[in-house]
N, C-alpha and C positions, 0 to 999 in steps of 0.2 A: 609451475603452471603447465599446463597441459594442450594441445590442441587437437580436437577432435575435426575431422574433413567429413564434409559431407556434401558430398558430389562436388562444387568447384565455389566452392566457398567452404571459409572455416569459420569455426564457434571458438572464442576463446574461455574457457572454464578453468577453474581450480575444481581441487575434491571437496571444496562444501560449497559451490555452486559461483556462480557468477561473480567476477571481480570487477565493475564500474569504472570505468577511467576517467569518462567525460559521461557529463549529463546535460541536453540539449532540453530548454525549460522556455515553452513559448506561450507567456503568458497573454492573453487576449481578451480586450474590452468586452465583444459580443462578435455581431456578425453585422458587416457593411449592407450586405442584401437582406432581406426579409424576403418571401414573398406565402402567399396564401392559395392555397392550393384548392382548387373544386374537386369534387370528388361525382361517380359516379357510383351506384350501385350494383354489384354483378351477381347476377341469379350463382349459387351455388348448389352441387349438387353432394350435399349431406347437410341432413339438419342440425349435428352439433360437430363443431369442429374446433378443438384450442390446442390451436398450435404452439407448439415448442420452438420450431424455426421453418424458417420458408427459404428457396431455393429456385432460382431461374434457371431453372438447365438448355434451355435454347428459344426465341422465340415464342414459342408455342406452350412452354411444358412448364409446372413449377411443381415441386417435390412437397412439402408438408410433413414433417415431420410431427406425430399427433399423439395428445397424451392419454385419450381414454379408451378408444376404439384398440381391439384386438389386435390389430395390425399396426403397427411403427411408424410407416410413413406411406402418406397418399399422393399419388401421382395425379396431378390435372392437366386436364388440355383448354388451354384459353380460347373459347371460340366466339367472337363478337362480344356480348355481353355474359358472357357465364363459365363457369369453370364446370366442366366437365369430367367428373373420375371416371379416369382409366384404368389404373392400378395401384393394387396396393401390396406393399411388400412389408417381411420381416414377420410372418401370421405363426398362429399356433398348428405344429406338425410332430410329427416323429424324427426330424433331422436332429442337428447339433445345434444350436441357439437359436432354435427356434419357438421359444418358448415367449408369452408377451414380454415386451419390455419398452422404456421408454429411449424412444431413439435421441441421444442426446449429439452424436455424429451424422451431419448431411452436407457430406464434401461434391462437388460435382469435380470429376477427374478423369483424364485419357490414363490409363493403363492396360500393359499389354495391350495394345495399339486398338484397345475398344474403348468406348465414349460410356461414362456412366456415373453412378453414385457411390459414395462409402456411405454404409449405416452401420452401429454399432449403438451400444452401451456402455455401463460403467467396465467394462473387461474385454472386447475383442472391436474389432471394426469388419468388414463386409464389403465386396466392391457386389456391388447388382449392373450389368453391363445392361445397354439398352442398342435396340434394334431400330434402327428408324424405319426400315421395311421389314416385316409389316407393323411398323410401330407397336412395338411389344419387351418388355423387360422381360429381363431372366429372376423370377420369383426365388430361385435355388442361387446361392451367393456363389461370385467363379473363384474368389477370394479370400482369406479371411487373416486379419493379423493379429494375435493374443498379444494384452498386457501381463507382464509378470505382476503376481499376486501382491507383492507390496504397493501395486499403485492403484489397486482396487479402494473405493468406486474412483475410476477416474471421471468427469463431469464436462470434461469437453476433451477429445482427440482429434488430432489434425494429422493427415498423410502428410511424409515430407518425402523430399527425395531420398531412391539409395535404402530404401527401410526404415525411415527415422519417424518415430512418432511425438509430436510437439501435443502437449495439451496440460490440465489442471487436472488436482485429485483434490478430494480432502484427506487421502491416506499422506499424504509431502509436508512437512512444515513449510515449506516453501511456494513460491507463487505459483513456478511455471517447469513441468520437466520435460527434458528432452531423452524418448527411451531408443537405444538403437538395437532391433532386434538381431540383425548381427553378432554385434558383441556382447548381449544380453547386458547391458550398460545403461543408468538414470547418470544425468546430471538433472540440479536444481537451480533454480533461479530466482533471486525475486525483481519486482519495477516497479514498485510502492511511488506514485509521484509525490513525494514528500524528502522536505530536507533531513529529517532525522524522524528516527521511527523509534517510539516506544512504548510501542504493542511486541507482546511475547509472541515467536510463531503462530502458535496457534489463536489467539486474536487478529494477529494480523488480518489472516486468512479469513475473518469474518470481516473485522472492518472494511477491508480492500477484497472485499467480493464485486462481483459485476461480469459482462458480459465480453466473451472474447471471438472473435474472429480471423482468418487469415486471407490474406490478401491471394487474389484467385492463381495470380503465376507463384505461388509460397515463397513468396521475398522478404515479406514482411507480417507481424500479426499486431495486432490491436487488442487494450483492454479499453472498457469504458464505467467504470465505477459505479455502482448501484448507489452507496451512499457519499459521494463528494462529484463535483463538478469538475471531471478531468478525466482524461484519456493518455493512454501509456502507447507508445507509436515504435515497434519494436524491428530492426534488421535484421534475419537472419544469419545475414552475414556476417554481422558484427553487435555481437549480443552486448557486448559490451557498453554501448553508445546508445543508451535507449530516448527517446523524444516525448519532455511530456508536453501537454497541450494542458494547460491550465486556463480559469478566469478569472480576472482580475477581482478582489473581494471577494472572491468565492472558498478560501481555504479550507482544505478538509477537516472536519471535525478530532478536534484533539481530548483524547485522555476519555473517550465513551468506551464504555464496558458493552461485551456482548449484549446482555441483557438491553440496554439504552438504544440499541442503533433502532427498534421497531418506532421510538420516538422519533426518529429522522426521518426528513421526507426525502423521497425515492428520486432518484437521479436519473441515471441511465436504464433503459429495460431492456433493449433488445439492437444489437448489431446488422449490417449486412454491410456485405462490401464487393467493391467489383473495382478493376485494376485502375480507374479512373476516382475512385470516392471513396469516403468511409463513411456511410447512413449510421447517425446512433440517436433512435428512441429516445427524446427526452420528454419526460415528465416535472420534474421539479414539484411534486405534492407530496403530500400522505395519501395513503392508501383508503385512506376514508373517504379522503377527498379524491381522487382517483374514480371512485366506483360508482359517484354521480358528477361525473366532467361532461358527459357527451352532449352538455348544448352549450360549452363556452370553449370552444378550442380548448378543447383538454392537453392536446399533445402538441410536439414540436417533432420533425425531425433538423435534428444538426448534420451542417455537410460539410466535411475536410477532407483538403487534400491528404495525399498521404504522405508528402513534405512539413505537414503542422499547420499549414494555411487554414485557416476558419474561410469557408467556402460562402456558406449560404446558409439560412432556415428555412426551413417549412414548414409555414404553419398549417396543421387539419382542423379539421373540424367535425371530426368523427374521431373515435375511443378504438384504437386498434393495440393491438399486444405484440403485434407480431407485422414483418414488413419484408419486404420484397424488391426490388426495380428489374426493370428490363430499361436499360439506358436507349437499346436501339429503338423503340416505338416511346420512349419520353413518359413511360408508365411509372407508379408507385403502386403498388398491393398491398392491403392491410387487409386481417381479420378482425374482427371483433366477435371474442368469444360468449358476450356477457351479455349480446342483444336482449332484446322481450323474450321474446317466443323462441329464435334459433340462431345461430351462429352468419353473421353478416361479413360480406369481402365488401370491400368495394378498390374502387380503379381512381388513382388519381393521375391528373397529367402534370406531368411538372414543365416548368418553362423553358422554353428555348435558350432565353437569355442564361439560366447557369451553365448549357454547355460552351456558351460563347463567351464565357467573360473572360 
């Protein structure tokens, strides 16, 4: 056994990746709250916009990360009813990775004592710092930290402390690696919420696909399962001790073969999290059924602590793909990419009563 330090906490690993001690399994009926959200409409300024991930970097500002425009990720400014682009970064130049690409990393982070974002792709990451006077980003990256070649394409990277890069490849048989540019070192891991697994690696890695995020102080990260009804609730500190959040009758599907899972309806779509929540995107349909939901509350958002508590839902009633909060003004943001004519945000308000329960 081995133990790797990373800043003031340790990871316990062996050399084929993570050894489980205890597993924390908090199976749960539903949710005690419901509540149903109004929504408002907010003028946007571009008419198509499908976003990959969205980002509240203060108040005022949300990141966009976006998949068909030239540029990687669009910067807006929330002003009354409308988002406003400011900037866009990651465009085609003559630099070093500046070439298009799909921003699959939108960390918001203090580094080298500036305020800003990581963008990256399946191979390097990117800090872009940002200027609040005169409100302006650094378009040229001050940044940049390379994955070594065997963990290309990686599909989600997370800055940790110290130089550690946490994130998914589909080059890993395994779930989750941890690379330390340091020591030019992978550990692997897996957190399959399930009591025995008997998917080969690389099934796995298809069945227990879905969406992951990190917790904004990087203490903790979260998966949320595309095809089963469960969420994997991970400590940094102690990787060893993972937390799943399951529901009651809802077991994941056993013994589907790659090909089978487009049969399964869709679980989880899309994460956000902030040091008080974890937002995750439920659908519970097929995709068929998905792509005429928008006049029956098609979606849900699910809210848990990040103890495993089942918080609260939210129900919509608009078709978004992609979400957002800003906890201090009581907002929700969603995009909907698949409008009529062009790409729709809207604002929803959430209630008072889930910060006070």
């Amino acid at each position: 056994m081995k133990i790797y330090l990373i800043g003031t906490f340790s990871v316990w690993c062996c050399l084929m990746g993570c050894t489980q001690h205890h597993v924390f399994v908090n199976e749960i009926a539903g949710f005690e709250q419901r509540y149903t959200l109004s929504e408002e409409k907010i003028l946007l300024d571009a008419d198509i916009l499908f976003p990959l991930k969205m980002n509240f970097l203060d108040d005022s500002t949300i990141a966009i990360a976006e998949l068909q425009d030239e540029y990687a990720v669009h910067i807006f400014r929330v002003s009354g009813d409308t988002l406003h682009l400011t900037d866009r970064l990651g465009h085609k130049g003559e630099g070093p990775n500046e070439i298009r690409f799909n921003a699959n990393t939108l960390q918001k982070d203090t580094y080298n004592q500036s305020e800003g974002v990581w963008i990256g792709d399946s191979r390097w990451v990117q800090f872009h710092p940002y200027h609040k006077e005169p409100d302006t980003w650094d378009d040229k990256y001050a940044e940049i930290k390379r994955l070594p070649s065997n963990l290309f394409p990686a599909t989600e990277c997370f800055i940790m402390e110290n130089d550690y890069l946490l994130g998914t490849s589909s080059a890993i048989d395994r779930q989750v690696f941890l690379y330390s540019l340091t020591n030019d070192s992978i550990s692997e891991y897996d957190f399959y919420p399930v009591s025995s697994n008997s998917y080969n690696p690389r099934d796995s890695k298809n069945v227990f696909s879905g969406a992951m995020e990190i917790k904004p102080d990087k203490s903790k990260f979260v998966f949320a399962y595309t095809f089963g009804k469960a969420l994997s609730v991970v400590s940094v500190q102690n990787m060893s001790e993972p937390m799943y959040i399951t529901f009651k009758g809802a077991p994941f599907p056993q013994h589907v073969t790659p090909q089978e899972l487009e049969n399964l309806p869709i679980q989880y779509i899309r994460l956000y999290t902030t040091d008080n929540f974890i937002y995750a995107l439920y659908a519970g349909k097929m995709v068929k059924d998905l792509e005429n939901a928008g006049e029956s509350q098609p979606l849900s958002v699910h809210v848990f602590k990040w103890d495993g508590t089942a918080h609260c839902e939210l129900q919509l009633n608009q078709l978004i793909n992609c979400l957002c909060v800003d906890e201090k003004t009581r907002s929700l943001y969603g995009i909907n990419p698949m409008a009529e004519e062009s790409s729709e945000c809207y604002r929803f308000a959430l209630p008072e009563a889930m910060f006070t329960d």
